[in-house]
C-alpha positions as CSV (number, residue, x, y, z in Angstrom):
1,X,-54.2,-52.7,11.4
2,X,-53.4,-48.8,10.7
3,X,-50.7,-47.4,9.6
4,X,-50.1,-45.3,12.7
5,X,-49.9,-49.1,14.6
6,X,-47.7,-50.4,11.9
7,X,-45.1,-47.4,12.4
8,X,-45.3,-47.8,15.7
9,X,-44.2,-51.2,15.5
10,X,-41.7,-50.9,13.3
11,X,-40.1,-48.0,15.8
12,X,-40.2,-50.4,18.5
13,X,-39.0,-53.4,17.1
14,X,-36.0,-51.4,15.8
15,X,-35.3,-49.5,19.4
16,X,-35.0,-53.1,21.2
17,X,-31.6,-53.3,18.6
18,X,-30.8,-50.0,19.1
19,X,-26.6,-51.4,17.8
20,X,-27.8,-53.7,15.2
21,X,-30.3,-51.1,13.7
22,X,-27.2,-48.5,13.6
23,X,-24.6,-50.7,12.5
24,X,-27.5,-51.6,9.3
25,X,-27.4,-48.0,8.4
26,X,-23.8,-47.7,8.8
27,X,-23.7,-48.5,5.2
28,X,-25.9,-46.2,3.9
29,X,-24.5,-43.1,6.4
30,X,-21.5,-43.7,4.6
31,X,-22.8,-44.1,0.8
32,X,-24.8,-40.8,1.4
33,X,-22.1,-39.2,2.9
34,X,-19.2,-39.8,0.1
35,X,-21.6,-39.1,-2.4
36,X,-22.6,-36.1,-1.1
37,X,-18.9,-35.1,-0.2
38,X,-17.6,-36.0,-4.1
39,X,-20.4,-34.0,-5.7
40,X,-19.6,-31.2,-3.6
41,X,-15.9,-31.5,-4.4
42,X,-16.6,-32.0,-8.2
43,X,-19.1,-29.2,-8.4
44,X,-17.0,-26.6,-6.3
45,X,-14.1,-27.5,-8.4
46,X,-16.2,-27.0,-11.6
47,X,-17.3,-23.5,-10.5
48,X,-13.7,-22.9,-9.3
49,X,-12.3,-23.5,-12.9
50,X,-15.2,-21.1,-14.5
51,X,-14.8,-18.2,-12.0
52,X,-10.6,-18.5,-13.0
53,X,-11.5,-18.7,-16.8
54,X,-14.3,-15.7,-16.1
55,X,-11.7,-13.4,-14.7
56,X,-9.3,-13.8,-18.1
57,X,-12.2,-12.3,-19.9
58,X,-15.7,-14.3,-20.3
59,X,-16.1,-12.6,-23.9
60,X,-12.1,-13.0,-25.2
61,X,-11.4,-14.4,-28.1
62,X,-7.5,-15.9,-28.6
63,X,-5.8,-15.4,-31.7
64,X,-2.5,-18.2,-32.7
65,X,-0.5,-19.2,-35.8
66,X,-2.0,-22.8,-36.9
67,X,0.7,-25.1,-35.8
68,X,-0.3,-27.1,-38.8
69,X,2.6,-25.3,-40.7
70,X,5.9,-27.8,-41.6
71,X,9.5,-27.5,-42.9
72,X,11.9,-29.7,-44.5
73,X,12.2,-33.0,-43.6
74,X,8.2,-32.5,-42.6
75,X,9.0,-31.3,-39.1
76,X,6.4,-29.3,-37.7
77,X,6.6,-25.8,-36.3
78,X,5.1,-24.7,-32.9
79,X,3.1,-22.1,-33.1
80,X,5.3,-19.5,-31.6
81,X,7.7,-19.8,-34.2
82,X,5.7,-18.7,-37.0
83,X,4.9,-15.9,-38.3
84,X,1.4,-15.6,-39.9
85,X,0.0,-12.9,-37.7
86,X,1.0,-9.3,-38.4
87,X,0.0,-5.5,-37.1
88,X,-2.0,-5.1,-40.3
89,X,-4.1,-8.4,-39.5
90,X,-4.8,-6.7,-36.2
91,X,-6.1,-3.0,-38.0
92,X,-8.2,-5.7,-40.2
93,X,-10.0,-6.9,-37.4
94,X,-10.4,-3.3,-35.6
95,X,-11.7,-2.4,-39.1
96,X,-14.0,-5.1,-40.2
97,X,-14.9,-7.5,-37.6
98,X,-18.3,-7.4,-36.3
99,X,-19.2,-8.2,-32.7
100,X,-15.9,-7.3,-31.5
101,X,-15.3,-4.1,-28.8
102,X,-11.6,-4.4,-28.7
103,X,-8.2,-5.9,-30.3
104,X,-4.7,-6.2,-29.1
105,X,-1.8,-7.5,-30.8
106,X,0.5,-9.3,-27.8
107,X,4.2,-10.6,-28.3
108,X,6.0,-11.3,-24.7
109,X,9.8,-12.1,-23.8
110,X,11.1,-13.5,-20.6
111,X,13.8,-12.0,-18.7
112,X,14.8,-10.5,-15.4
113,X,13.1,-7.2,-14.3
114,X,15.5,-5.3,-12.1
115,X,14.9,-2.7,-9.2
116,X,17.9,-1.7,-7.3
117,X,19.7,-4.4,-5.8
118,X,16.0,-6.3,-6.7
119,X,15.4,-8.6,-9.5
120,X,13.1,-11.1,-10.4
121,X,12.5,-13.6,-13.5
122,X,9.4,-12.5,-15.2
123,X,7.4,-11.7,-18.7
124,X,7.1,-9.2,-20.5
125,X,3.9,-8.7,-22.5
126,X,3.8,-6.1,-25.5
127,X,0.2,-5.2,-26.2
128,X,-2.3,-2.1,-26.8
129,X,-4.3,-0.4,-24.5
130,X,-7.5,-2.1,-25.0
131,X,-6.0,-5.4,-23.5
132,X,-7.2,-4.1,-20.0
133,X,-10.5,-4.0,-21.2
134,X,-10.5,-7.3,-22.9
135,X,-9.3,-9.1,-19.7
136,X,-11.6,-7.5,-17.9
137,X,-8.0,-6.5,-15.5
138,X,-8.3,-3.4,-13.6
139,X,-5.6,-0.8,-12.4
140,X,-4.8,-0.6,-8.2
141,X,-3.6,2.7,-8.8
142,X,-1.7,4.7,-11.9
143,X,-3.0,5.1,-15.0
144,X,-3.1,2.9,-18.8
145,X,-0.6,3.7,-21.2
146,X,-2.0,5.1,-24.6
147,X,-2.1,4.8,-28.5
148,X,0.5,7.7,-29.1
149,X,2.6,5.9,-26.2
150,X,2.4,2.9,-28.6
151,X,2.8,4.8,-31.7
152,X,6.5,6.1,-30.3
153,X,7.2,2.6,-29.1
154,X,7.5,4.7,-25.1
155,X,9.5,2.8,-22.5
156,X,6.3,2.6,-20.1
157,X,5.0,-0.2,-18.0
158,X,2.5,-1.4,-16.0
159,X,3.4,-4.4,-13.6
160,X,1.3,-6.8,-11.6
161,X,1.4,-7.3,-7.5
162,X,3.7,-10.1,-7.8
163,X,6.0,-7.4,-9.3
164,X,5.8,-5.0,-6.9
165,X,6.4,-7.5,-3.7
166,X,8.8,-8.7,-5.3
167,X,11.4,-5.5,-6.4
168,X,9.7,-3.0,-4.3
169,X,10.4,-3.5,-0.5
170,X,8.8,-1.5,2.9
171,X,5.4,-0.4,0.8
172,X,7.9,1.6,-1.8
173,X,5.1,3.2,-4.2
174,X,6.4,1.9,-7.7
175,X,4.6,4.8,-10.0
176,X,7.0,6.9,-11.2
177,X,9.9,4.9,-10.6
178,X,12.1,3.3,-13.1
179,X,12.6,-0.8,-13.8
180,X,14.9,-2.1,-16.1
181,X,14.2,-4.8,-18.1
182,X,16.8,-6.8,-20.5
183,X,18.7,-3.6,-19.4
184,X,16.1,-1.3,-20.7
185,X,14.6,1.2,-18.4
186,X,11.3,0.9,-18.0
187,X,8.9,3.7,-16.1
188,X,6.3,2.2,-14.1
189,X,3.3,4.4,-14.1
190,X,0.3,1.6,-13.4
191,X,-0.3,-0.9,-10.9
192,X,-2.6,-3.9,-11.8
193,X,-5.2,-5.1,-9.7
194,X,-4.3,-8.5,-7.9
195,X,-6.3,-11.8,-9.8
196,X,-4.4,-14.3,-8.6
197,X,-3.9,-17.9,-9.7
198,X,-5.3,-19.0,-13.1
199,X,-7.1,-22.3,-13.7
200,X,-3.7,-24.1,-14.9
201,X,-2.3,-22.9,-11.9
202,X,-0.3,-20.0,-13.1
203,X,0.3,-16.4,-11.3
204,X,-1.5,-14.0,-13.2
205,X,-0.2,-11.2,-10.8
206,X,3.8,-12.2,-12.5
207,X,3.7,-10.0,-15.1
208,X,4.8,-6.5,-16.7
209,X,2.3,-5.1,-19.4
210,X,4.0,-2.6,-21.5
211,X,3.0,-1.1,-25.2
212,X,3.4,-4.0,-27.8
213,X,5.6,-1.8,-30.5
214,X,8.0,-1.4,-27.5
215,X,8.7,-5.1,-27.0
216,X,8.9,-5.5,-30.2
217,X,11.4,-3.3,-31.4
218,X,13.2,-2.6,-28.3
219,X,13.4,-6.4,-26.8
220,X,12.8,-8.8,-29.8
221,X,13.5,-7.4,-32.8
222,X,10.6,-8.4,-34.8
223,X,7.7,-7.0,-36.9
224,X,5.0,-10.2,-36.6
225,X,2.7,-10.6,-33.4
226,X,2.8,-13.6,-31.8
227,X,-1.6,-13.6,-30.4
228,X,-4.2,-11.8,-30.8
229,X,-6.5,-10.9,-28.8
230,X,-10.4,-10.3,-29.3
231,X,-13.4,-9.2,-27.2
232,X,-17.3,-9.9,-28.2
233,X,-19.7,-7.9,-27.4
234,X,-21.1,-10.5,-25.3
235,X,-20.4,-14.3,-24.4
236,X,-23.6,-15.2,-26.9
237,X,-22.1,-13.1,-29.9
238,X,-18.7,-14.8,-29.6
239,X,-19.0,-17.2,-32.2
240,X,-20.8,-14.9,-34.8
241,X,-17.3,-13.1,-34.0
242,X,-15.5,-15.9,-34.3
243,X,-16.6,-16.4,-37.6
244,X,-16.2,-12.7,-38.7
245,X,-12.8,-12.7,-37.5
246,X,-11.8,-15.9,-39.4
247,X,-13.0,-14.6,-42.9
248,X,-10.9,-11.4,-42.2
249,X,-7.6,-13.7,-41.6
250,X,-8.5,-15.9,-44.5
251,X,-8.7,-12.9,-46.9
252,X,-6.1,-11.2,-45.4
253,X,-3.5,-14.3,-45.8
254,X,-5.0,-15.0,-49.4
255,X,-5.8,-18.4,-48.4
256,X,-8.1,-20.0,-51.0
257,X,-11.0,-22.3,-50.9
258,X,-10.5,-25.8,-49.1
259,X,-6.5,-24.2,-48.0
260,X,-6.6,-25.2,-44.1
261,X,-6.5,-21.8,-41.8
262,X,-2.9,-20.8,-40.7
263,X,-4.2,-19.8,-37.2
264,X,-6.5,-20.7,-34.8
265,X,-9.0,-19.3,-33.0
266,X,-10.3,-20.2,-29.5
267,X,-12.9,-18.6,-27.4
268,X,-13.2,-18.8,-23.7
269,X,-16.5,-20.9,-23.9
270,X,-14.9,-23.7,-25.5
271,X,-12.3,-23.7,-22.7
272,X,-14.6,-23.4,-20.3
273,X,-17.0,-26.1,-21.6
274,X,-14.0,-28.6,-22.1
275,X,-12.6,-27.8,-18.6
276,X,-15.6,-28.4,-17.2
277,X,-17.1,-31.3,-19.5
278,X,-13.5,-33.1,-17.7
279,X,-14.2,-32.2,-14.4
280,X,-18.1,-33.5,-14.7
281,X,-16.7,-36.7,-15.9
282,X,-14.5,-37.0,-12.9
283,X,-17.4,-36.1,-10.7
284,X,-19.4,-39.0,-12.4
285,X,-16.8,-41.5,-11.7
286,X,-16.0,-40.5,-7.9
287,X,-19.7,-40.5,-6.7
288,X,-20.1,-43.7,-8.6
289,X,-17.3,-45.7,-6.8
290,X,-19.1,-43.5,-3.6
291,X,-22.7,-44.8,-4.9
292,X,-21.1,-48.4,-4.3
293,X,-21.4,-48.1,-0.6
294,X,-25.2,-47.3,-1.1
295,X,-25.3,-50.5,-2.7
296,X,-23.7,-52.4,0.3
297,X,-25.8,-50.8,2.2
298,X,-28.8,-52.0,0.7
299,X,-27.4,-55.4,0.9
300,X,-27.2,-54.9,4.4
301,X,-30.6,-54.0,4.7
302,X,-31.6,-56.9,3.2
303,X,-29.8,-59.4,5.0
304,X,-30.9,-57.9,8.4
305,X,-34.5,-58.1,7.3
306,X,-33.8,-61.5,6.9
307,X,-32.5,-62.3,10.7
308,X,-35.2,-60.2,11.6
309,X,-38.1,-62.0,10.2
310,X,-36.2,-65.2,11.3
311,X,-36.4,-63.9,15.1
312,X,-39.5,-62.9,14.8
313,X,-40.9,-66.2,13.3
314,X,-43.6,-66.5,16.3
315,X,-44.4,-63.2,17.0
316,X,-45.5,-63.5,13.2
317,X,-47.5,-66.3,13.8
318,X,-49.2,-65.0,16.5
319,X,-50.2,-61.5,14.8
320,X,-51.7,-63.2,12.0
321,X,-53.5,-65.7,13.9
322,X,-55.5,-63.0,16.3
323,X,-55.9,-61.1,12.3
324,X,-53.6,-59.5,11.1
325,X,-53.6,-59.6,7.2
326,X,-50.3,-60.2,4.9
327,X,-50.4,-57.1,3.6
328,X,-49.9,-55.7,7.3
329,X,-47.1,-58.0,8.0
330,X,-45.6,-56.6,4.5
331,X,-45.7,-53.1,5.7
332,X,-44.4,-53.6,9.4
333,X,-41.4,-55.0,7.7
334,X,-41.1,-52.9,4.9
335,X,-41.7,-49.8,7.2
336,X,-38.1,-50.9,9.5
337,X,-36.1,-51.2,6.3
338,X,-37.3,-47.6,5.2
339,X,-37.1,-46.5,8.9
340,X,-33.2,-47.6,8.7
341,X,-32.5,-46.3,5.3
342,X,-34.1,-42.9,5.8
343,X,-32.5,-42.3,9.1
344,X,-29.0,-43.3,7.8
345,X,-29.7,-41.1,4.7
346,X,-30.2,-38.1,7.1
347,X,-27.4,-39.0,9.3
348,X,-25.5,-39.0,6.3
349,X,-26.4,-35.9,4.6
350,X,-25.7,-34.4,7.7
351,X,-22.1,-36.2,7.6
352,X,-21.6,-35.0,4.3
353,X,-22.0,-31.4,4.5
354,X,-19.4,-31.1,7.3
355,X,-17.5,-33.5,5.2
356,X,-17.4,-30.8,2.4
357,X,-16.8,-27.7,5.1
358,X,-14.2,-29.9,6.8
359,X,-13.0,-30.5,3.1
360,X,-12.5,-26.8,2.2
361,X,-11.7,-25.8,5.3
362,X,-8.5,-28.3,5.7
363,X,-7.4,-28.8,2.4
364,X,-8.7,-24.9,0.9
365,X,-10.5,-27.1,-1.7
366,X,-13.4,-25.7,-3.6
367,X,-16.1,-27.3,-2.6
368,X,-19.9,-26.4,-3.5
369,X,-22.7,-28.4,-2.0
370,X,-25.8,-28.8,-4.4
371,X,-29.3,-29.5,-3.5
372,X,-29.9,-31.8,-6.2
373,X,-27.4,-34.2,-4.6
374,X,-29.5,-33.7,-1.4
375,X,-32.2,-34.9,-3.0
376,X,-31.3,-37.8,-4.9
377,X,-30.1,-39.4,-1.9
378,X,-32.4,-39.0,-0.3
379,X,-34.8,-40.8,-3.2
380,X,-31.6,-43.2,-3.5
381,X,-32.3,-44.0,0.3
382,X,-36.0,-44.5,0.0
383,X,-35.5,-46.8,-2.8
384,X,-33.0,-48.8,-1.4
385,X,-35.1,-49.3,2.0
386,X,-38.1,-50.3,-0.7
387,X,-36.0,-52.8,-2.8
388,X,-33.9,-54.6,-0.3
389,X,-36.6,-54.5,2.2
390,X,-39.4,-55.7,0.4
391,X,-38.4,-59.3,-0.8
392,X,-37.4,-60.1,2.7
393,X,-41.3,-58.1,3.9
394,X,-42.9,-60.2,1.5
395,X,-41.5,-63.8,2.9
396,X,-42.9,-62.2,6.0
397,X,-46.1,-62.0,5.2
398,X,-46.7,-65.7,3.2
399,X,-45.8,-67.3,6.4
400,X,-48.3,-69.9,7.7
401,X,-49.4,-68.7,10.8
402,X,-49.6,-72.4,12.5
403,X,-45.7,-73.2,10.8
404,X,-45.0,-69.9,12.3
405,X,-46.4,-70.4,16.0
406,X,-44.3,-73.9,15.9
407,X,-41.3,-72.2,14.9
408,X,-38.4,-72.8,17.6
């Protein structure tokens, strides 16, 4: 018998149960599907958190006090409380680093920003003009403050689009005007460009940038910094930066050999890579509770291949008794269990690509459908119709022909 006959065969034998041959593949429609539909969700949601972290700055290194310090008793100081990063650590770094572009000292306050009868609770961020540049944050409109606006601690600002909907009502253009903050007014004379949401969920846009040496000795009262901020060259070099910064610090705090560092230093790639590392694991674990249904699908498979070949006990016997070989009553039977778990696997690739649309589209998930999860269910479906198929093909095909033809 050819193969052409055999597929043929198989095609009819599974159209004369058109209802049983669907509800077979039922399983595997739906394994595909949730699979396809949890990769999709896990992958968009990666991408989601990497674009966020990408628009803070892809090259920016993060400068803290070590949180390792202690007082009496042992207690142990948050980092914001201490006091290990200073203005000179920063001209260091400016100086000496290699790999690095730009550096800005940043201390920030909380308080209520006033316009009129407007106000809203916000931060204030003191830093230096090349912030901007190391956040990779344009202006809308207006223009940076400067070094010499820094130098004479100027009462300049620059707020974000939250800001501006938020104290400045009927399109009011807010360059020029004046805010007060803490009570201290404030000229607005740049508007940042909107970015939204970061990956933690917070509004980026809720801020008001103004020259570090003005929060400080206007609004706090202090001399430290509270972060630094870094930029590499490039997302490769961050680490040879990373390194240069830290034997600045270390000689600049007089820490000796074996002392533990009394700041930290983070780059976005690490918090990118344990972001994402998370989110992959979650990804793992939801398409392998969806991968179960593939499983019952399979066993479904199997156990109609079974009824089948019991139904079809005589017309068995018959074929192999006018010739047909074993190995053609193997491949009839093998062919309808790949015939069902291919057709489901389409069906549900099909189901799960509108199930990730439907997905973002409802629920303004991220979703991001990849090809190699096309793929492997596809092979996932081919191998299931081969291994659940094939035991109950092979029992087929080691039927006697004159048990078979008696069969009732």
């Amino acid at each position: 018998m050819n193969i052409i006959n055999i597929f043929s065969i198989a095609a009819r034998a599974l159209l004369r149960n058109k209802l049983r041959a669907f509800l077979t593949m039922l399983g595997i429609i739906i394994g595909v599907a949730s699979v396809i539909t949890m990769v999709a969700i896990g992958q968009g949601s990666k991408q989601s958190i990497r674009d966020q972290l990408t628009t803070m700055g892809s090259n920016m290194i993060t400068l803290r006090p070590s949180s390792n310090a202690t007082v009496g008793g042992g207690a142990r100081l948050g980092a914001s409380s201490l006091q290990t990063l200073t203005v000179e650590d920063v001209r260091a770094i400016e100086a000496k680093a290699q790999y690095i572009t730009n550096v800005s000292p940043a201390v920030s306050t909380s308080g209520q920003v006033i316009n009129a009868a407007l106000n809203w609770p916000t931060q204030m961020q003191g830093v230096s003009p090349g912030y901007l540049d190391i956040r990779q944050w344009k202006l809308q409109h207006g223009t940076n403050f400067t070094d010499e606006d820094v130098r004479t601690a100027n009462k300049v600002c620059l707020i974000g689009q939250t800001i501006v909907e938020s104290i400045f009502s009927n399109g009011e253009d807010p360059i020029g005007k004046y805010v007060r903050f803490k009570k201290i007014p404030f000229k607005v004379i740049g508007v940042l460009e909107e970015k939204g949401e970061n990956a933690f969920g917070q509004d980026q846009d809720d801020i008001i940038l103004a020259p570090y040496t003005t929060v400080q000795k206007r609004l706090m009262a202090i001399t430290y910094v509270q972060t630094i901020y870094a930029s590499a060259v490039d997302e490769q070099s961050s680490d040879l930066a990373v390194g240069s910064i830290s034997d600045i610090l270390r000689k600049q705090h007089k820490l000796k050999a074996g002392e533990a560092d009394d700041f930290t230093v983070r780059t976005q790639a690490e918090l990118i890579s344990t972001i994402s590392s998370t989110s992959e694991l979650l990804t793992v674990l939801l398409t392998a509770i969806a991968g179960i249904s593939l499983i019952v699908g399979g066993i479904g498979i199997m156990n109609i291949m079974y009824v089948s070949v019991t139904e079809r006990t005589k017309e068995i016997g018959l074929r192999m008794s006018i010739g047909a070989r074993g190995i053609d009553i193997l491949l009839q039977f093998l062919v309808e269990a790949i015939f069902i778990s291919i057709t489901g696997g389409i069906i549900g690739v099909l189901l799960g690509i509108a199930a990730a649309k439907i997905v973002t589209a409802v629920f303004s998930w991220p979703t991001l459908i990849s090809e190699s999860s096309i793929i492997l269910s596809f092979l996932v479906c081919a191998i299931t119709g081969v291994f659940f198929g094939y035991y109950p093909a092979r029992n087929a095909s080691r039927l006697d022909p004159i048990e078979a033809l008696r069969y009732e």
